[in-house]
PAMI-770339 format. One record per atom (N, C-alpha, C): x, y, z; residue in one letter. Coordinates in steps of 0.02 Angstrom, whole numbers, padded with zeros to 5 digits, always signed. Atoms other than C-alpha are relative to their C-alpha. Last residue first. Layout:
<recs>
XYZa
...
</recs>
This chain:
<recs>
+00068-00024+00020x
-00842-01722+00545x
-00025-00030-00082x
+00038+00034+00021x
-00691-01800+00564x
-00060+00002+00011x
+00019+00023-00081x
-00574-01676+00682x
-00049-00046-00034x
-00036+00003-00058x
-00463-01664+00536x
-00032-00007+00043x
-00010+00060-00003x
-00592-01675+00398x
+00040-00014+00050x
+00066+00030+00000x
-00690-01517+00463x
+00030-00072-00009x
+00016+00027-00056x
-00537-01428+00474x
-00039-00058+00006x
-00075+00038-00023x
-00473-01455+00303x
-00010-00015+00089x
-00014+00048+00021x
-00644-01394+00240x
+00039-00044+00033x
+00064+00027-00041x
-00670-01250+00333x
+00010-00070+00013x
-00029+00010-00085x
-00483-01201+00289x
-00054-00048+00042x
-00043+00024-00023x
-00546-01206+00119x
+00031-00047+00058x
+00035+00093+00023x
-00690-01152+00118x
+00021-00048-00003x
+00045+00009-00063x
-00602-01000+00202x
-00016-00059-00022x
-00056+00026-00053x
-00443-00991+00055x
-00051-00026+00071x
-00037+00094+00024x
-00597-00994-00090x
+00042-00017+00069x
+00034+00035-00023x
-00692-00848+00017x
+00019-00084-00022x
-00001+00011-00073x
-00524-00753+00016x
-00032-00050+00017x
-00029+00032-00039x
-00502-00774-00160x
-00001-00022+00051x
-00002+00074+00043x
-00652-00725-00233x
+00062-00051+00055x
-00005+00008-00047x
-00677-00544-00126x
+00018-00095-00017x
+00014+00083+00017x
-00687-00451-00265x
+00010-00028+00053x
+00076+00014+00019x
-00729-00293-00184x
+00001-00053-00041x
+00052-00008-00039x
-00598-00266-00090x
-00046-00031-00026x
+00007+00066-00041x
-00466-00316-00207x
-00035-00003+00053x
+00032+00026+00047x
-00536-00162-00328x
+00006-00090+00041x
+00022+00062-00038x
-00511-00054-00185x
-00027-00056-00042x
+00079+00040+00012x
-00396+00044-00273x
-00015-00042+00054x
-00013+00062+00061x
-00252+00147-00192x
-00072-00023-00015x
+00018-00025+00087x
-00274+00356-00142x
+00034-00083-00042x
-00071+00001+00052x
-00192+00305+00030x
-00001+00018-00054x
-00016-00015-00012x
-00376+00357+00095x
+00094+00008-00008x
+00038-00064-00010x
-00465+00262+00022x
+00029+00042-00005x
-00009-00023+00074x
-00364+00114+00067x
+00005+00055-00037x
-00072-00007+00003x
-00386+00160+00236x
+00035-00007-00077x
-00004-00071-00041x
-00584+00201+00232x
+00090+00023-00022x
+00048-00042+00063x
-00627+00036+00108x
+00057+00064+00035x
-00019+00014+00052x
-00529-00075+00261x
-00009+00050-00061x
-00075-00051-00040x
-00609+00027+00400x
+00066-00025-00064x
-00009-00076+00031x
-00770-00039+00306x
+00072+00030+00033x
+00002-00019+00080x
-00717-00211+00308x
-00002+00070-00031x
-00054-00013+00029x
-00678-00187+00495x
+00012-00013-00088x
-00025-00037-00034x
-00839-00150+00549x
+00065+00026-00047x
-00030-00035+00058x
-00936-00257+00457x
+00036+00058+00023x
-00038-00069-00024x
-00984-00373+00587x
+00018+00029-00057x
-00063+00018+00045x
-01112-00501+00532x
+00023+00065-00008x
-00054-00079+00019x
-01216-00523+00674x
+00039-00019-00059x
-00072-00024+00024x
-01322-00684+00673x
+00009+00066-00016x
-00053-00048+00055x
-01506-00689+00743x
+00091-00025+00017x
+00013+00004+00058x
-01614-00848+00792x
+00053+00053-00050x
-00036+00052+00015x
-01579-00854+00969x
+00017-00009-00083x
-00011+00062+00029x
-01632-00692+00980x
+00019-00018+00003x
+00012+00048-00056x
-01560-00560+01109x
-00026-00056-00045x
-00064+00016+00002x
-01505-00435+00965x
+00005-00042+00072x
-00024+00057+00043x
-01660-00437+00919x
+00036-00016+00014x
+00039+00069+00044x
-01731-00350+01045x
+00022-00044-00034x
-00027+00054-00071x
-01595-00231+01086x
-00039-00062-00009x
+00035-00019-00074x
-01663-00156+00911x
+00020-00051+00060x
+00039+00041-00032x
-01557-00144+00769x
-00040-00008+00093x
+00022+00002-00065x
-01518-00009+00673x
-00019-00083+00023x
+00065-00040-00008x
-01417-00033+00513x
-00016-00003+00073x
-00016-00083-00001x
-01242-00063+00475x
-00054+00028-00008x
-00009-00067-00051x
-01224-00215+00578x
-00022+00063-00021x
-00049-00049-00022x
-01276-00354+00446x
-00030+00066+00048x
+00004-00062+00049x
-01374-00489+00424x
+00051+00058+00037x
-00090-00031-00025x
-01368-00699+00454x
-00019+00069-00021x
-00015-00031+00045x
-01537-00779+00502x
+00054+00063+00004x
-00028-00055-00038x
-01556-00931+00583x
+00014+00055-00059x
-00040+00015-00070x
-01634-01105+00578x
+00044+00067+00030x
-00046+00012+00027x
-01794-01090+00475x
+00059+00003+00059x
+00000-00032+00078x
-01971-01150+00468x
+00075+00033-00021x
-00062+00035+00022x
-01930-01243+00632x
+00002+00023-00084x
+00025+00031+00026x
-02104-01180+00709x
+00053-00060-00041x
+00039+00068-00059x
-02022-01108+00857x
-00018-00034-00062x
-00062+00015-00036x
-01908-00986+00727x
-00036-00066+00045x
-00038+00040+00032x
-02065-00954+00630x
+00056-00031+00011x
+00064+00054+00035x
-02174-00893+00756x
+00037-00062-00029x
-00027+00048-00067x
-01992-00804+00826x
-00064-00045-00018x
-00069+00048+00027x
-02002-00728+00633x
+00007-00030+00073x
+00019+00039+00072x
-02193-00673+00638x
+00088-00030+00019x
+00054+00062-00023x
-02163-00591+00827x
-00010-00042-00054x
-00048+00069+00014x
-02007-00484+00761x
-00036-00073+00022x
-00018+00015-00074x
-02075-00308+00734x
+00004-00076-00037x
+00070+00025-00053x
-02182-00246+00572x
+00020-00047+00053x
+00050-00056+00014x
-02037-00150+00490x
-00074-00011+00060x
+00046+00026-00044x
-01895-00290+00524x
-00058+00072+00029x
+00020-00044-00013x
-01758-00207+00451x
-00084-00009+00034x
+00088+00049-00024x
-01661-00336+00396x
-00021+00082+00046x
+00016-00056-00046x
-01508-00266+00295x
-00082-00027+00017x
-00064-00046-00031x
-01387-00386+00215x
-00034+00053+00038x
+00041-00046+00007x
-01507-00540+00225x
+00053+00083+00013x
-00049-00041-00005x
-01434-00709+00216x
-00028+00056-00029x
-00002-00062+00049x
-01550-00822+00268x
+00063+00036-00004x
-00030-00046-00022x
-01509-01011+00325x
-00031+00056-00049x
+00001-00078+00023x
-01626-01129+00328x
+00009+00023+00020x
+00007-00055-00047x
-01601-01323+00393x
+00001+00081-00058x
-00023+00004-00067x
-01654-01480+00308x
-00011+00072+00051x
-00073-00022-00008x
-01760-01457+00161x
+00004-00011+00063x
-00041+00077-00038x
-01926-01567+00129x
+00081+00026+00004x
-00021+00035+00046x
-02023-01478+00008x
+00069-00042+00034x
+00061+00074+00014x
-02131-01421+00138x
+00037-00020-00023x
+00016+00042-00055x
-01953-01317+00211x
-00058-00066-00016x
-00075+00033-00011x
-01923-01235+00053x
-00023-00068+00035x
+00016+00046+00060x
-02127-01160+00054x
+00051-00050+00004x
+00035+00018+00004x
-02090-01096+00219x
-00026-00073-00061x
-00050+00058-00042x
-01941-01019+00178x
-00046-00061+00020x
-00045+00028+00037x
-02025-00938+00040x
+00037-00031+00030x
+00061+00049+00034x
-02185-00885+00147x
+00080-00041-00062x
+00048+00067-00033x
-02059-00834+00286x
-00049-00026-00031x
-00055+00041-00036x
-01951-00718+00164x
-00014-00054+00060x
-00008+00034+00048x
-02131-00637+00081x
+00073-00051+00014x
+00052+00075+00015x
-02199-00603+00248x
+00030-00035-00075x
+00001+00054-00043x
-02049-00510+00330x
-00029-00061-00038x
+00039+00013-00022x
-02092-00329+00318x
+00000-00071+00031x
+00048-00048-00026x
-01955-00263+00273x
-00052-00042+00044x
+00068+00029-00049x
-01812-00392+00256x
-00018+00056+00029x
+00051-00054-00070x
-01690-00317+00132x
-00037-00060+00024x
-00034-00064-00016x
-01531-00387+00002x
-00036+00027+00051x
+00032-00049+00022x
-01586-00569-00024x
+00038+00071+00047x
-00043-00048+00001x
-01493-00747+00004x
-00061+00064-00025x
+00049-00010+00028x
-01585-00931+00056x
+00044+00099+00000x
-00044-00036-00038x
-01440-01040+00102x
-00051+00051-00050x
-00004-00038+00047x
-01518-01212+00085x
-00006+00077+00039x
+00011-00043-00029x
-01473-01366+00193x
-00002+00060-00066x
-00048-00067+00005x
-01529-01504+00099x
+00012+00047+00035x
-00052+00035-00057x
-01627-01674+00142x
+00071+00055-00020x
+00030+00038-00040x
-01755-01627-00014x
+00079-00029+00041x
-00017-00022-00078x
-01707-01476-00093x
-00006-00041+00028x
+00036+00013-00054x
-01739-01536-00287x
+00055+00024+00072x
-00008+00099-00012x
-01691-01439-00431x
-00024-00012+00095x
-00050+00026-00016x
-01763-01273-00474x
+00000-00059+00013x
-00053+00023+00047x
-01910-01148-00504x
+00079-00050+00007x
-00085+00027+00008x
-02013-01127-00363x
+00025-00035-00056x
-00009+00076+00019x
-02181-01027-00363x
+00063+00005-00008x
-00044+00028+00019x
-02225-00890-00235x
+00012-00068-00049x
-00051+00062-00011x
-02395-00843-00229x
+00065+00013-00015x
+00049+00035-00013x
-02540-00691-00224x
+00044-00068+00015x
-00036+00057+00028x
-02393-00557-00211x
-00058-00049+00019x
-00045+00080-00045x
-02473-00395-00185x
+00003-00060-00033x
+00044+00053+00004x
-02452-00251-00297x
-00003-00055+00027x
-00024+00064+00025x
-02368-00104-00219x
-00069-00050-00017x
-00059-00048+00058x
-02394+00066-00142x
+00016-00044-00052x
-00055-00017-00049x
-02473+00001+00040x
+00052+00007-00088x
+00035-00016-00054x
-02617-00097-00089x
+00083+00012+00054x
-00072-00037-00013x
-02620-00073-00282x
-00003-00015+00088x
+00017-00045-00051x
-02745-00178-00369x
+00063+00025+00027x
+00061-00017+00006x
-02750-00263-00545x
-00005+00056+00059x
-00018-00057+00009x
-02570-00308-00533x
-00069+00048-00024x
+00060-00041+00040x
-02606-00448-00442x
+00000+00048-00032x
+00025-00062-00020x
-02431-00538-00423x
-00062+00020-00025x
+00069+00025+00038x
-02359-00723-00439x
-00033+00071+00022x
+00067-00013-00035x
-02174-00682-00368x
-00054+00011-00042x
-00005-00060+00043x
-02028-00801-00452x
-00085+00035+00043x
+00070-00029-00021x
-01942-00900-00324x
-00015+00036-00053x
+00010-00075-00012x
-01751-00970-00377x
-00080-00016+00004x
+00086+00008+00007x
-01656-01125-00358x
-00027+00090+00009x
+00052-00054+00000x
-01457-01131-00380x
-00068+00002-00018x
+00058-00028+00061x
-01357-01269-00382x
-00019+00052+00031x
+00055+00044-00042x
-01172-01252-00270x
-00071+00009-00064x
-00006+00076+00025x
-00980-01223-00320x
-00075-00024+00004x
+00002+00072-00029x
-00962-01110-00200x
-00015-00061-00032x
-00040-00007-00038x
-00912-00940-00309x
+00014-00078+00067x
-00039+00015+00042x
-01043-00989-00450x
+00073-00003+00064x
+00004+00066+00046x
-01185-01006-00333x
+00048-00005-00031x
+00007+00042-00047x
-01148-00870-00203x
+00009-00063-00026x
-00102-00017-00020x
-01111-00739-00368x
+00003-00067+00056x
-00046+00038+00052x
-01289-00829-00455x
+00081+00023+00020x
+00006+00095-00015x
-01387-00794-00297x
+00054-00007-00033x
-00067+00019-00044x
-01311-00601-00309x
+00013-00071+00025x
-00109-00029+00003x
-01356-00591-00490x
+00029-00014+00063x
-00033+00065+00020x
-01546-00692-00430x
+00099+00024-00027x
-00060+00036-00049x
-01622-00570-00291x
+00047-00051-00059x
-00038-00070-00016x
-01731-00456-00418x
+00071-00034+00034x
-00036-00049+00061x
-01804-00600-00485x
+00036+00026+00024x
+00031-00037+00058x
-01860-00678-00320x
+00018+00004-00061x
+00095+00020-00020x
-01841-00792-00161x
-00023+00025-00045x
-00011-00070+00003x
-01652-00838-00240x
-00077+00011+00014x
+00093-00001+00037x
-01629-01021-00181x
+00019+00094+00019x
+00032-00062-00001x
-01445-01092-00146x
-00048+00036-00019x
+00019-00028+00038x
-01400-01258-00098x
-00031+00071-00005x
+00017-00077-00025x
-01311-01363+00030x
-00017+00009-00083x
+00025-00021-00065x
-01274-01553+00050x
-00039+00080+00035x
+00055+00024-00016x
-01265-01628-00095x
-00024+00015+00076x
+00067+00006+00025x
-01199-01502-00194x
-00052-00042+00030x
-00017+00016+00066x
-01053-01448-00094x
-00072-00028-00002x
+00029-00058+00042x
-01013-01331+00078x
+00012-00057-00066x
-00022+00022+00045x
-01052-01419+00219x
+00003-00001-00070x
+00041-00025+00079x
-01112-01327+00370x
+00069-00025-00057x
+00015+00060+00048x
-01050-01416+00525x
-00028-00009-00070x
-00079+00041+00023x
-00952-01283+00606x
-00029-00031-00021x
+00023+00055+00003x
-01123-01159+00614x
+00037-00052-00038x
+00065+00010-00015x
-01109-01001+00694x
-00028-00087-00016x
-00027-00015-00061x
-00915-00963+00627x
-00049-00030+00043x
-00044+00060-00021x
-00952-01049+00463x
-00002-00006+00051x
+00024+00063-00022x
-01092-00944+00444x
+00049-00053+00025x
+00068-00002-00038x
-01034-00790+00488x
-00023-00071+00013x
-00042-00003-00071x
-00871-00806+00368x
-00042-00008+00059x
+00001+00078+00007x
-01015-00847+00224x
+00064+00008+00070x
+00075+00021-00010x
-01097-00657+00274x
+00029-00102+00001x
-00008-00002-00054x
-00915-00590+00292x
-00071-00033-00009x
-00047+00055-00035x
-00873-00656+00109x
-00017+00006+00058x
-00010+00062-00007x
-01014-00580+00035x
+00036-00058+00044x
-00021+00017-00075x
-01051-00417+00101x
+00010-00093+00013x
+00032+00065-00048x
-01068-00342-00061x
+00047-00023+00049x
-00053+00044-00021x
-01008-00169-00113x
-00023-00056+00024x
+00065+00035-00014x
-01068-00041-00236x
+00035-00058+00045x
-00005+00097+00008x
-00956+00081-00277x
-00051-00023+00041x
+00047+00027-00049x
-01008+00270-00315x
+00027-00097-00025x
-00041+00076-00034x
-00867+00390-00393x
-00082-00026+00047x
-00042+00007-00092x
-00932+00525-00488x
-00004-00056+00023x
-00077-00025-00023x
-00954+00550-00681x
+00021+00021+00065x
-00056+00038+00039x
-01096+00424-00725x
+00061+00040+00017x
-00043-00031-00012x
-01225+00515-00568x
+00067-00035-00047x
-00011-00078-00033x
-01377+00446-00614x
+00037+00043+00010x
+00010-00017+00064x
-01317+00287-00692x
-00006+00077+00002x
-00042-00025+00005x
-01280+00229-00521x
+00012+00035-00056x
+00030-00052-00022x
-01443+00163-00489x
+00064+00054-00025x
+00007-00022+00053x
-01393+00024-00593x
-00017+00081+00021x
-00058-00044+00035x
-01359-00049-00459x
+00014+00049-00052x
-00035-00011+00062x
-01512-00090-00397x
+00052+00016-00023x
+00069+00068+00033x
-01576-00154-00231x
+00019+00029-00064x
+00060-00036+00027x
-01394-00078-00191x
-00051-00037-00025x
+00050+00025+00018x
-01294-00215-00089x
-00053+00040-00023x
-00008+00086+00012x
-01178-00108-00012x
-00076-00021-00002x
+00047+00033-00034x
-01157+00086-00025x
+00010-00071-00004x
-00017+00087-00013x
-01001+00189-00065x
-00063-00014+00030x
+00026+00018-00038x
-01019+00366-00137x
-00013-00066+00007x
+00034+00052+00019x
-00883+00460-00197x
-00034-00007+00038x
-00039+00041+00062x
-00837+00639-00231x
-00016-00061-00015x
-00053+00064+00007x
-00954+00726-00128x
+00008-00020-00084x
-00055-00003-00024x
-00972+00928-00157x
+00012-00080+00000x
+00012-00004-00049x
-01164+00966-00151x
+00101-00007+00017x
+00003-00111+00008x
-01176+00956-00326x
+00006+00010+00056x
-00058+00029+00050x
-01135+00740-00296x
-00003+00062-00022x
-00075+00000-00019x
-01247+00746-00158x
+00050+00025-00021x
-00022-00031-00055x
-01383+00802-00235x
+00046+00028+00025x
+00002-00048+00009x
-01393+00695-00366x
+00044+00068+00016x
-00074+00006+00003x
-01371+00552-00273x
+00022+00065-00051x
-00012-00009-00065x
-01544+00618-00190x
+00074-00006-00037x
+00005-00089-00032x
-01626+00652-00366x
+00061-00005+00064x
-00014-00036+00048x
-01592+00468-00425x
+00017+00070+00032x
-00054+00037+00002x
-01656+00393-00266x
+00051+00025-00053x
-00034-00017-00074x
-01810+00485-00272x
+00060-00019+00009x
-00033+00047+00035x
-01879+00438-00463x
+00072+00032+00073x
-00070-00043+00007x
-02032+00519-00439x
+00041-00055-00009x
-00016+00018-00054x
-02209+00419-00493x
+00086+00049+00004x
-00019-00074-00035x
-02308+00450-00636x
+00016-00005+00060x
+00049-00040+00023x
-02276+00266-00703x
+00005+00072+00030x
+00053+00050+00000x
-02159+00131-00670x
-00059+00035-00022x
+00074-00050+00009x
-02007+00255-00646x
-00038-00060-00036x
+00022+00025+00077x
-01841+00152-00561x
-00097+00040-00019x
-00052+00014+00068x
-01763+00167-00398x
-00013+00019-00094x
+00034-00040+00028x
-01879+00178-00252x
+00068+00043-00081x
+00060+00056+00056x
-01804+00037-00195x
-00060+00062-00033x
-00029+00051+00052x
-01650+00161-00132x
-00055-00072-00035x
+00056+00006+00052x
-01727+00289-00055x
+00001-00043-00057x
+00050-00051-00006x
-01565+00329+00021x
-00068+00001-00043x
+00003-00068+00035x
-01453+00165+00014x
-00070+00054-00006x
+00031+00031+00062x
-01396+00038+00126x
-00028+00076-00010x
+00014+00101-00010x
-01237+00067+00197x
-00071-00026-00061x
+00077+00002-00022x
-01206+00244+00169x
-00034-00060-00042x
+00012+00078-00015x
-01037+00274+00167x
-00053+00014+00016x
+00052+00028-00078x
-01027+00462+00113x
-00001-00080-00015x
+00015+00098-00002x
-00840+00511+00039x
-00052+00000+00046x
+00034+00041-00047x
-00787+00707+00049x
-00060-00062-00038x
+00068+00060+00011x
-00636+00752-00026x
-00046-00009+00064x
-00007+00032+00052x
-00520+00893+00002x
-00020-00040-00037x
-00034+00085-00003x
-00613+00970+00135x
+00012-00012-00065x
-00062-00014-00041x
-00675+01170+00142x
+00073-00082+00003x
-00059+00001+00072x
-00809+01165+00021x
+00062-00023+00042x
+00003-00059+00026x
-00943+01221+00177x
+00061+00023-00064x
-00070+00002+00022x
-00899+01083+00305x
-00004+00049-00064x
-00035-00051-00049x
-01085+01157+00368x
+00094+00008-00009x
-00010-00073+00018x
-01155+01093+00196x
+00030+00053+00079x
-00031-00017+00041x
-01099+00936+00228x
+00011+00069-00033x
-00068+00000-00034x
-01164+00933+00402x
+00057-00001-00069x
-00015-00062-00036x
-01329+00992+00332x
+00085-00011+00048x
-00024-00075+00054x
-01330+00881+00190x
+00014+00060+00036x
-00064+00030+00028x
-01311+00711+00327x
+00012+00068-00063x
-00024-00011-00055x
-01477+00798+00438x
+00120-00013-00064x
-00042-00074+00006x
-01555+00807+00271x
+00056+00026+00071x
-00046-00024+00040x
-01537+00630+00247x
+00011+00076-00032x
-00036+00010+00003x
-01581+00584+00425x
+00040+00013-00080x
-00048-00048-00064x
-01720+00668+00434x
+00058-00009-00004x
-00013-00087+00043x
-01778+00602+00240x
+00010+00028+00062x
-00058-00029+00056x
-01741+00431+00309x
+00019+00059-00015x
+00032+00041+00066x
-01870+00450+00470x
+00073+00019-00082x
-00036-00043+00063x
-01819+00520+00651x
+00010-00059-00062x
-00061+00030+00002x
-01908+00461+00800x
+00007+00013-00072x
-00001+00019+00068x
-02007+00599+00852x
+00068-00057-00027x
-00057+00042+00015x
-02039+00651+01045x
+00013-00059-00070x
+00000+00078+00013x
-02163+00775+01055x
+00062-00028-00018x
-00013+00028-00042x
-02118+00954+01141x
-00035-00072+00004x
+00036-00025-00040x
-02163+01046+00994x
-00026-00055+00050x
+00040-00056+00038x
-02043+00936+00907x
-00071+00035+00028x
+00073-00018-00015x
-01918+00836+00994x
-00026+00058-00028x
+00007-00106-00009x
-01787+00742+00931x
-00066-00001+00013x
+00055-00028+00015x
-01769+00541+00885x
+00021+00048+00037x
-00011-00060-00015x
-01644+00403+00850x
-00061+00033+00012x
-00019-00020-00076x
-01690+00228+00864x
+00017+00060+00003x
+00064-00024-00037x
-01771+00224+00681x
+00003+00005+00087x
+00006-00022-00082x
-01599+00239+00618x
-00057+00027+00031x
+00061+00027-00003x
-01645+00203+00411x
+00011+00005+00081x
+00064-00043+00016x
-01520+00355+00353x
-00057-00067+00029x
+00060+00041-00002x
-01366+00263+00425x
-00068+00010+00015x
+00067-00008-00016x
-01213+00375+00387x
-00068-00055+00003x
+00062+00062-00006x
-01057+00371+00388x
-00075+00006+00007x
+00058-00018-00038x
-00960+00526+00320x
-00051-00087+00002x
+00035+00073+00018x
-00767+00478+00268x
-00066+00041+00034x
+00061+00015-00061x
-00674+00651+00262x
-00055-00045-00028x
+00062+00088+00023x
-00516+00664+00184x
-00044-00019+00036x
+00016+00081-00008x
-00456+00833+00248x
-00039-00044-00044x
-00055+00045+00043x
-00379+00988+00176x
-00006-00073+00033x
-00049-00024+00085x
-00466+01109+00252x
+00025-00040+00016x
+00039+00024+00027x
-00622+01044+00422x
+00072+00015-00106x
-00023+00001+00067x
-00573+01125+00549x
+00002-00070-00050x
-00074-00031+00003x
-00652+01079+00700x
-00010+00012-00071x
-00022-00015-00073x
-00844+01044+00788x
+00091+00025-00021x
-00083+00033-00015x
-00928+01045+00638x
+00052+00012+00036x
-00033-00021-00019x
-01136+01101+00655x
+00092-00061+00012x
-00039+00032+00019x
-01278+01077+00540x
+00068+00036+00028x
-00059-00017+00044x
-01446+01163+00579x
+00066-00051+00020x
-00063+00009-00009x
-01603+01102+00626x
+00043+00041-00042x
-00043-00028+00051x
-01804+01141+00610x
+00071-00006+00049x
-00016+00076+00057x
-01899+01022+00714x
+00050+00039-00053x
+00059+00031+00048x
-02024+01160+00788x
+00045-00041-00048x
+00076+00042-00023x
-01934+01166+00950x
-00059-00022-00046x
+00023-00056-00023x
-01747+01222+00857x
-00079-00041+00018x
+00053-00005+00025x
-01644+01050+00825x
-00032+00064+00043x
+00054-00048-00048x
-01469+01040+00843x
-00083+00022-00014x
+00064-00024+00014x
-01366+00920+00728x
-00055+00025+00041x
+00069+00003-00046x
-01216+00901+00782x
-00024+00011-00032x
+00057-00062+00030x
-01034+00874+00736x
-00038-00033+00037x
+00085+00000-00023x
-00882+00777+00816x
-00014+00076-00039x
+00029-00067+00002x
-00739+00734+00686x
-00073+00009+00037x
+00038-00022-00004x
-00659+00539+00733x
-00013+00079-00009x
-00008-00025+00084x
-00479+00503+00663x
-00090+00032+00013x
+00045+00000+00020x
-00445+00497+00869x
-00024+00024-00079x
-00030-00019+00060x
-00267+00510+00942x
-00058-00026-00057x
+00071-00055+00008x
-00351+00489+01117x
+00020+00033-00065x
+00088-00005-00017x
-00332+00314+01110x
-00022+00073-00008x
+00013+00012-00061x
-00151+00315+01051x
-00080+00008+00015x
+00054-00061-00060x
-00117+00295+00876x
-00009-00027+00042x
-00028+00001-00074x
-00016+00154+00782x
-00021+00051+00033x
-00043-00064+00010x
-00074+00185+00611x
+00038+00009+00060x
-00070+00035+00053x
-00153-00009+00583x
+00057+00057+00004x
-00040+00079+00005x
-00230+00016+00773x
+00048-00017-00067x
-00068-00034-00032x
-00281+00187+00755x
+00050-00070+00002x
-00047-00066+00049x
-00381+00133+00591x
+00041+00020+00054x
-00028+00043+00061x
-00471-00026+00666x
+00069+00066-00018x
-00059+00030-00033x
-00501+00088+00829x
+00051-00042-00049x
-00051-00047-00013x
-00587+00215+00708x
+00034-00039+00060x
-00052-00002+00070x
-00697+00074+00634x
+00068+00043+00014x
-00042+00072+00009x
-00760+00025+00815x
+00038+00003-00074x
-00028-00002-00057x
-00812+00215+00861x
+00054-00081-00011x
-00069-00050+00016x
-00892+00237+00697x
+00060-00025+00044x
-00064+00023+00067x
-00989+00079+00724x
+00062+00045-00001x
-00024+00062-00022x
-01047+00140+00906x
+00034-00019-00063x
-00069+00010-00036x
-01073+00298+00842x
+00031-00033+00031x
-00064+00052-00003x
-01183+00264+00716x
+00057+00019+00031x
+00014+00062+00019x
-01356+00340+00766x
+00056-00064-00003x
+00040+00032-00070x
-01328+00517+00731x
-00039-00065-00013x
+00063-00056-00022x
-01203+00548+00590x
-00038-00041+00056x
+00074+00042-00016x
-01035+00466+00613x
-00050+00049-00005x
+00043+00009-00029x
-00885+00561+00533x
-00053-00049+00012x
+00070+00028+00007x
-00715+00517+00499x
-00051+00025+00047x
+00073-00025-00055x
-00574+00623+00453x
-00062-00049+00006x
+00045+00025-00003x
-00384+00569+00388x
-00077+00018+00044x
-00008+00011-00061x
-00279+00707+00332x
-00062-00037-00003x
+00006-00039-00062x
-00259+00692+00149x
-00007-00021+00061x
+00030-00080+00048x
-00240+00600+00003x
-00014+00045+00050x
+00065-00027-00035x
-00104+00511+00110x
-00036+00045-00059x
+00007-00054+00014x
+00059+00434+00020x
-00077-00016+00041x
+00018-00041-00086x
+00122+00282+00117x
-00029+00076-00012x
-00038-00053+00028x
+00059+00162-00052x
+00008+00043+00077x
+00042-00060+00000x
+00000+00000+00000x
+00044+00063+00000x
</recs>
């Protein structure tokens, strides 16, 4: 890695991730040798006046830094008060709260980089009829606003990126730490055709089935959703069935992969379905669960044996709640992003970041080699 600096290193958290921040900026004193209070952290604020109106405040100088901005616009644990109600704070708070700390750094930084995990209005992607095209507009924004790049993972589209063709936006899956997860959680998972398989619950889900599938060696089954499109109901047409396309599941563990869990019901009617057809155990792999209508439907399904655990990532809210399940997996992403940050920040590619091919070959590996050594 190169020892040149594009600049002085800065990271912010907006409100919400300062526990991540806090664990990426030990990653980073740790490879730079810093002392604890030798902090790459920048405190700001966001101050709210009694009717909810804010401004955007940066606690230092702010010229000639590289400044990483984290942000995690779906932080339904945050909240402010507005004529003395207590509001928990909704995407569009949080993504003007993230323009007002950009616009308080006021040009002044050499680059500024937002990490923003999963993305701003991001299934609201694509025009279907007289409808906006929100997601579009927002990277927009940004990108007149002063940032240079913008890093998300697992966009429900990629393509989103079209919007902005002459500024930096990578896209990043959370592959390898999602199959690192499982290993870690469950030493007896056996990674080849007759023992594991991969089911995509949709359309939309099948490019990152087919990276899981081609990268392990394993079949691939996919869901396609059976929709009314006669009626509209909560913005959308509902899904009258799932049907399954693919080879047989029967006495399989299958590793069921998708980018969101909103609501819930269409990822327990497809695990569900799996399960009649006579699969062993079900794993999800979900990079941002978000569990909209609370967690009573998936502990239903957790007692019922519909599936055995589901793996998702840190870089959204989660509620103390969950994070007492038996049923949930963490999948730390801490130091992947502090990885992205330092790179980044040397001005080298992260192009071996984001393939991630090798690594998960050398793990499957290792899995492997263990697994026959103690004779499993």
């Amino acid at each position: 890695m190169k020892n040149f600096f594009y600049g002085d290193l800065c990271v912010i958290g907006m409100k919400g991730c300062e526990a991540f921040v806090k664990e990426v900026d030990s990653y980073l004193r740790d490879w730079r040798r810093r002392e604890e209070d030798e902090s790459f952290i920048a405190e700001v604020d966001c101050p709210r006046f009694g009717s909810g109106e804010a401004k955007g405040l940066v606690n230092r100088s702010m010229r000639g830094n590289d400044v990483y901005i984290i942000a995690d616009v779906f932080n339904y644990g945050v909240t402010y008060k507005m004529y003395e109600m207590t509001v928990p704070m909704s995407p569009d708070d949080h993504f003007q709260d993230l323009k007002r700390i950009i616009g308080a750094i006021g040009g002044k930084a050499r680059r500024i980089s937002v990490i923003m995990p999963m993305l701003y209005e991001g299934r609201q992607h694509k025009r279907e009829g007289r409808e906006s095209l929100d997601c579009a507009i927002a990277l927009q924004e940004l990108t007149n606003m002063g940032v240079s790049n913008i890093i998300t993972f697992d966009a429900h589209d990629a393509r989103i990126q079209n919007a902005i063709p002459l500024s930096g936006f990578d896209n990043v899956r959370p592959t390898y730490q999602m199959i690192k997860a499982l290993v870690r959680d469950v030493p007896d998972i056996i990674f080849d055709n007759s023992h594991l398989m991969i089911v995509s619950p949709d359309e939309g889900s099948m490019q990152r089935c087919m990276y899981y599938s081609s990268l392990l060696g394993l079949d691939l089954g996919m869901f396609y959703k059976r929709r009314n499109y006669s009626i509209i109901i909560d913005g959308k047409n509902p899904i009258e069935a799932h049907e399954y396309l693919g080879r047989n599941v029967e006495g399989k563990d299958v590793i069921i992969v998708d980018d969101i869990i909103s609501s819930g019901d269409s990822i327990i009617d497809v695990a569900l379905q799996i399960k009649n057809k006579g699969a062993n155990r079900i794993f999800i792999f979900v990079t941002f669960a978000l569990f909209c209508n609370g967690l009573e439907k998936f502990d239903e399904a957790y007692e019922n044996g519909i599936f055995t655990k589901i793996f998702t990532t840190n870089m959204v809210y989660h509620s103390p709640e969950l994070l007492e399940k038996e049923w949930y997996g963490e999948v730390n992403m801490c130091k992947y992003v502090a990885y992205i940050i330092d790179t980044l920040n040397h001005d080298s590619t992260i192009s071996n970041l984001l393939n991630p091919a090798q690594r998960i070959r050398r793990l499957i590996d290792s899995h492997k080699t263990r697994n026959f050594n103690s004779g499993e």
